[in-house]
N, C-alpha and C positions, 0 to 999 in steps of 0.2 A: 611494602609488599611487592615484590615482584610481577612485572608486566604481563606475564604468558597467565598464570592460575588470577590474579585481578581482572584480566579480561574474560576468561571464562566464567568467573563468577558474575562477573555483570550481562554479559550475553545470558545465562540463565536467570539471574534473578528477573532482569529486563521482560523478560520472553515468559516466567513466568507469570510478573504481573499484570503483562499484557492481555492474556491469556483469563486472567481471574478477572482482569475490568470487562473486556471487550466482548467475552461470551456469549453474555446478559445484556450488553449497555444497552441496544435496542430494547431488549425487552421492558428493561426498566423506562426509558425515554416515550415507550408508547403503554405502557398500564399503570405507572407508579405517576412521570412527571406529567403522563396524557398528553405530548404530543401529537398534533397532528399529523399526515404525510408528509405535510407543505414544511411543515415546521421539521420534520427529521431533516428531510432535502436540507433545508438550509444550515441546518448545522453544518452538514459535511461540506455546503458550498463554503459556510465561512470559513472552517478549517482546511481546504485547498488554498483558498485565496491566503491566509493567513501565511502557513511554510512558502506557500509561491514566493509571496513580497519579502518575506524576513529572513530567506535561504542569503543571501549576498551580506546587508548588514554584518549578523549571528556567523557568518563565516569570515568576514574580516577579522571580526573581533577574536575570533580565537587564532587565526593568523598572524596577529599584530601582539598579542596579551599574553596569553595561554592555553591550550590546546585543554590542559588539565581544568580549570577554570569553566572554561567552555561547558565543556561533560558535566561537572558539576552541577552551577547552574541550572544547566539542562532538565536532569533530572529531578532536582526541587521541583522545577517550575511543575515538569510531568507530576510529581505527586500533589502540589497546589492545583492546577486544575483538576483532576479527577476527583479531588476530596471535593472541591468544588463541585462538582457535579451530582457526589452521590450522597451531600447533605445539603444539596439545593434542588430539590425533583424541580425544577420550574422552566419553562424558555429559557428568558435574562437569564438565568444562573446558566446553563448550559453552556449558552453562546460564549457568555464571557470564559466558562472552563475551556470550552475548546479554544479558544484564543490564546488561553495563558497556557492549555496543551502542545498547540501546534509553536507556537514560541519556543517553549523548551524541545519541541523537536529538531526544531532549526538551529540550536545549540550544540546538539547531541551531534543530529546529523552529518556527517565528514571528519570533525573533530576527533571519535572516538578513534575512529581507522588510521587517523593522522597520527595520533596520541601514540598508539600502538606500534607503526612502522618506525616512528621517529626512539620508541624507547628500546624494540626489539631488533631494528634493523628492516628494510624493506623485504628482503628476500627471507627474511622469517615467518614476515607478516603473515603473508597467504597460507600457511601452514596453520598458524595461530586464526587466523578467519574461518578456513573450512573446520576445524576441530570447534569451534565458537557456534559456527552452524550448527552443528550436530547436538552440542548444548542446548543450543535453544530450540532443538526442536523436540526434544526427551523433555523440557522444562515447560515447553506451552502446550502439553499432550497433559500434563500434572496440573497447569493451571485452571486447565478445562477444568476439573476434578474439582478443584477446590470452587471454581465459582459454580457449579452445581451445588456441591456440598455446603458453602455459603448462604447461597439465594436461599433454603430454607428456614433462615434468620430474617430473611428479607430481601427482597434484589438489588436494593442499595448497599449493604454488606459488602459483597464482592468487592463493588465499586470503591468503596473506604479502605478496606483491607488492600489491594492494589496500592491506591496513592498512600500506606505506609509504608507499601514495601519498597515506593520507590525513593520516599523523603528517607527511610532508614538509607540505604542504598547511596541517596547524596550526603546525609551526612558522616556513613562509610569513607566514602571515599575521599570526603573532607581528610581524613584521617593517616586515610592509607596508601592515597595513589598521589606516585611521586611524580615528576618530571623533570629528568635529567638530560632525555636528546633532545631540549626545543629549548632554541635561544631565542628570544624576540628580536625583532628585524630595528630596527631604529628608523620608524616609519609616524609620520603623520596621518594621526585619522583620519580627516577631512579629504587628505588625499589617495588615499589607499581607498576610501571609499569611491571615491569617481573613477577612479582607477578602475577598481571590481566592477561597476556599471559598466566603464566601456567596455571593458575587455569581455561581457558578459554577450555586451550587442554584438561588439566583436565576432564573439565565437555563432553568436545566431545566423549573422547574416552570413556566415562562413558556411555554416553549415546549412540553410536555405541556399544556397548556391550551389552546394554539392546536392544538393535533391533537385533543383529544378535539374540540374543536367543529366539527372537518371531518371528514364519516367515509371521503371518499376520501384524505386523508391517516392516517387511522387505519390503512385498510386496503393502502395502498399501507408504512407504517411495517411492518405485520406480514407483510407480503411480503419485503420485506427482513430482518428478526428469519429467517425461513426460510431465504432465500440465505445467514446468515453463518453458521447451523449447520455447511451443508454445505461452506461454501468453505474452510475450514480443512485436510479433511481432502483438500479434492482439490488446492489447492494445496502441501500436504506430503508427497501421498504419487505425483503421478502421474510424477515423474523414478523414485523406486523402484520403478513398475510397470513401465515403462517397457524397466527394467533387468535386472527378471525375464521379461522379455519378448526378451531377447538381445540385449544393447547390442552395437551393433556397434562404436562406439568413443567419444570423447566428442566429437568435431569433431563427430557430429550431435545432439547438445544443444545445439549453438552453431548448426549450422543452422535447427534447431526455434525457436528464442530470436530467431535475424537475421529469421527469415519471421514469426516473430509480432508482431515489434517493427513490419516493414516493412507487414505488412498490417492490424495495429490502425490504423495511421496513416488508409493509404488506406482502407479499412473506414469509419471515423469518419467521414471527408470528405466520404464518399459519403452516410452516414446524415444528417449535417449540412445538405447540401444537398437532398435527399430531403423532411426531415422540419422544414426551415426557416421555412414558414410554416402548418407541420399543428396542427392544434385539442391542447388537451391531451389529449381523450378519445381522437385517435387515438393521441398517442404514447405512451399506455399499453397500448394494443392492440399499438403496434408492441415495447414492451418485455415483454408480456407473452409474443408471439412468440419472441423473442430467448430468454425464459428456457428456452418451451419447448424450443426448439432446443437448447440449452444440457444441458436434463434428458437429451433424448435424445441428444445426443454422446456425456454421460460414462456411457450404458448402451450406448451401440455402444465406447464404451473399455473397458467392463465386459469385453463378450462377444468383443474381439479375442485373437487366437492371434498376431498376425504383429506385430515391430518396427513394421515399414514401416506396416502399416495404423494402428497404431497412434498414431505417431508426427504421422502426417494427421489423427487426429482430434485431439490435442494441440493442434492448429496450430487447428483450427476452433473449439476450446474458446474457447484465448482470445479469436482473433477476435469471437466474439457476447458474452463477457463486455467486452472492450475497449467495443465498440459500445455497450452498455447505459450504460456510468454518465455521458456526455458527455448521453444521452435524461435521463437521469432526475436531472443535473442541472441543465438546460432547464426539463424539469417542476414541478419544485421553487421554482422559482425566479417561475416563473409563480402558482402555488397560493398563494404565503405573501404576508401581510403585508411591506412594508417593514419596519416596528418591531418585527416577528417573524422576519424571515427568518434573519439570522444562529442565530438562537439553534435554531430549526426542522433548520438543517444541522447544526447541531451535536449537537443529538437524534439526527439520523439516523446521525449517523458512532458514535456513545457507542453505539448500538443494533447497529450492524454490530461493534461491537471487543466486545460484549460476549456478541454472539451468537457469534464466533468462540471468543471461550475459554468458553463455556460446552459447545459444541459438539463443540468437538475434541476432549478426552479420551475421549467415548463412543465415538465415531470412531476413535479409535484404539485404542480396547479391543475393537472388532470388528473391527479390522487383525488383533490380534493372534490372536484366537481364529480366526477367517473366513477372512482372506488381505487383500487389498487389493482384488479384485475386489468382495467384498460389500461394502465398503465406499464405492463408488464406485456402485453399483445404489443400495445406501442415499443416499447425498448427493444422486441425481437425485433418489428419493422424495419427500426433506425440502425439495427444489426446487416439488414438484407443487403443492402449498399457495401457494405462493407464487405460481405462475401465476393459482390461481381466484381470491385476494386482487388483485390487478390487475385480470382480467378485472370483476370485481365495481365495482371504483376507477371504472375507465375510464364505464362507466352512471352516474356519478354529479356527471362534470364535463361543462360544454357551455360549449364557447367561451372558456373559461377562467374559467367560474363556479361553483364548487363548489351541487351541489347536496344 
C-alpha cells in the first residue's frame, strides 16, 4: 500500500481509537476498577515516567532496525496494554497496562514521521502531516460517539473495542506497510545507544545554556515548571469530580469531550488570527491572560454544587488551555536561536513531563485526605506563580528581541 493513503489511514484509525479508549477511561478507573485519586495520579505519574526513560532506547531501535518495525510493534503493544486495562478493572492491572502503553508509544513516537518523510520524501511530508491532522481530528470527534455509544454495554467495552482496533491496525500493517526509503546504518547497539545518551545530555545542556542567557526565557521556562505541577492533578481527577457531582449518564462526557474538541479548534483559529502579527511581548500578556483565566475556572470548578455548572466550566478549562500552547509555541519559536531551537523545545517539553510526575503525587495525596475540591483550589494556586513568571517575561522582549 502506498505511503500518503497508509498514513492517513492510520492517523484516523489511531485518533479514532484513541478517542473510544480515552473518553471514559477515567470514568471507568474511578466507578468500575474504584480507584482512588491517589491511585489515578499515579497512573499517569507512571506513564510520564514510562515514555520519559524509554523515548531514547525505542528510538534507536527504530534508527538502527526499522522505522516500519518500530510503528508496528508500537501499536500491538498500544492494543496489549489497553485490552489490559479494560479486562483487568484493578490497580496492578492498570499500572502494568499503562507501562506496556506508554512503551508502545515510545515506539510509535518519531518513527511514524520518520517512516513517512523517508518513503514520501521530506518536502512531501508536511503536506501528508497537515492532511493526517485533519484525519484525526474528523476521526476522534467519531470516536467520542462510539465510546459513548459503547459504554452502554459497559465502560470497559469502549476500552476492549479500542485495543482491537489497534492490534487489527498492527497486524494491518504487518501486511501492508512497506519500507523501501530506510537503509539501516551498520551500527552497533551498544554504541549507538551511549551515543543517543550523550548526545541527549548534549542537547540539554545546550539548550540550558541558551535559557540561562535569556531571562525571559528563564522566566517564561519556570512558568511552565508551575503549570505542570498542577496539570496532572486536574487532568486526572476533574471526570471523578465531576461524578461526584451527580453524573447524569456517560453520553455527557462525550458531549463535554465533542464541545471541547470542537471549540479548542475554533478557539485556536480565532487566537491564530488575532495574535498573527502581535509583538512577542504581547503574546505573553495574552498567555499570561489565558492562564489567568484558567487559575480562575478551576476555582469557580472548585466551588460548584451543580453537574450542569460544572460541567460548563470543564468545557472553558480546556478551551483556554487548548488556546495557550499553539501562543507559546509561536513564542518560542520566535525567541530561540535556529542552532538552538530544537533542543530549547525539547527542554521545555522534559520540564513539563517532569513537573507533572513530580507534581502529581502531592496532588494526590491531598485528594486523598482533602477531597478533590482542595485539590483543584490548590492546582489554580500553583497556576498563580506562573502568571507573574510571564507577566515578568513579557517587560523583557520588544519586538522580538530579548532583553
Amino acid at each position: 500500500m502506498h505511503a500518503r493513503p497508509l498514513y492517513l489511514l492510520i492517523c484516523g484509525a489511531t485518533a479514532f481509537a484513541g478517542s473510544t479508549a480515552f473518553t471514559l477511561n477515567l470514568v471507568y478507573q474511578a466507578t468500575v476498577a474504584g480507584l482512588s485519586p491517589l491511585q489515578m495520579i499515579l497512573v499517569g505519574t507512571v506513564l510520564e515516567t514510562v515514555c520519559f526513560l524509554a523515548q531514547i532506547p525505542t528510538g534507536v531501535l527504530a534508527d538502527l532496525r526499522s522505522r516500519r518495525l518500530s510503528v508496528i510493534v508500537g501499536y500491538l503493544l498500544f492494543g496489549a496494554g489497553i485490552m489490559i486495562e479494560g479486562l483487568v478493572p484493578a490497580f496492578a492491572a492498570i499500572i502494568v497496562a499503562n507501562i506496556v502503553w506508554g512503551i508502545g508509544f515510545t515506539f510509535v513516537d518519531g518513527a511514524q514521521e520518520a517512516w513517512l518523510a523517508d518513503e514520501v520524501g521530506p518536502e512531501a511530508a508536511g503536506e501528508v502531516m497537515l492532511r493526517g491532522g485533519q484525519v484525526a481530528q474528523a476521526a476522534s470527534v467519531a470516536g467520542i460517539g462510539a465510546a459513548v455509544g459503547l459504554a452502554a454495554f459497559g465502560l470497559n467495552v469502549p476500552i476492549v473495542a479500542a485495543a482491537c482496533v489497534w492490534i487489527a491496525l498492527g497486524l494491518l500493517l504487518i501486511a501492508v506497510m512497506k519500507e523501501d526509503g530506510f537503509t539501516p546504518p551498520v551500527r552497533q547497539a551498544g554504541a549507538a545507544m551511549r551515543d543517543a545518551w550523550r548526545s541527549m545530555a548534549g542537547h540539554t545542556r545546550t539548550a540550558a545554556s541558551s535559557v540561562r542567557r535569556d531571562r525571559a526565557l528563564l522566566l517564561v521556562l519556570g512558568a511552565t515548571l508551575c503549570t505542570a505541577f498542577a496539570s496532572e492533578g486536574l487532568d486526572r481527577l476533574t471526570q471523578p469530580f465531576l461524578i461526584e457531582l451527580g453524573l447524569p449518564g456517560p453520553v455527557w462526557f462525550g458531549a463535554i469531550a465533542v464541545c471541547g474538541s470542537l471549540g479548542a479548534i475554533a478557539v485556536t483559529e480565532v487566537i491564530r488570527r488575532r495574535m498573527r502579527d502581535a509583538s512577542p511581548d504581547r503574546v505573553l500578556r495574552a498567555v499570561a491572560l489565558l492562564r489567568a483565566g484558567y487559575a480562575v475556572a478551576t476555582v469557580v470548578l472548585a466551588m460548584t454544587g451543580a453537574f450542569w455548572q460544572a460541567a460548563g466550566v470543564a468545557v472553558v478549562i480546556t478551551l483556554l488551555r487548548a488556546a495557550t500552547g499553539p501562543l507559546m509555541g509561536g513564542w518560542l519559536a520566535v525567541q530561540t536561536e535556529s542552532a538552538t531551537r530544537a533542543t530549547v523545545y525539547s527542554l521545555f517539553s522534559q520540564v513539563d513531563s517532569g513537573g507533572q510526575v513530580v507534581g502529581g503525587p502531592p496532588l494526590g495525596l491531598i485528594a486523598e485526605r482533602f477531597g478533590i475540591r482542595a485539590v483543584l483550589v490548590t492546582a489554580a494556586g500553583v497556576v498563580v506563580p506562573a502568571i507573574a513568571l510571564l507577566a515578568a517575561a513579557s517587560g523583557r522582549v520588544r519586538g522580538g528581541v530579548p532583553r
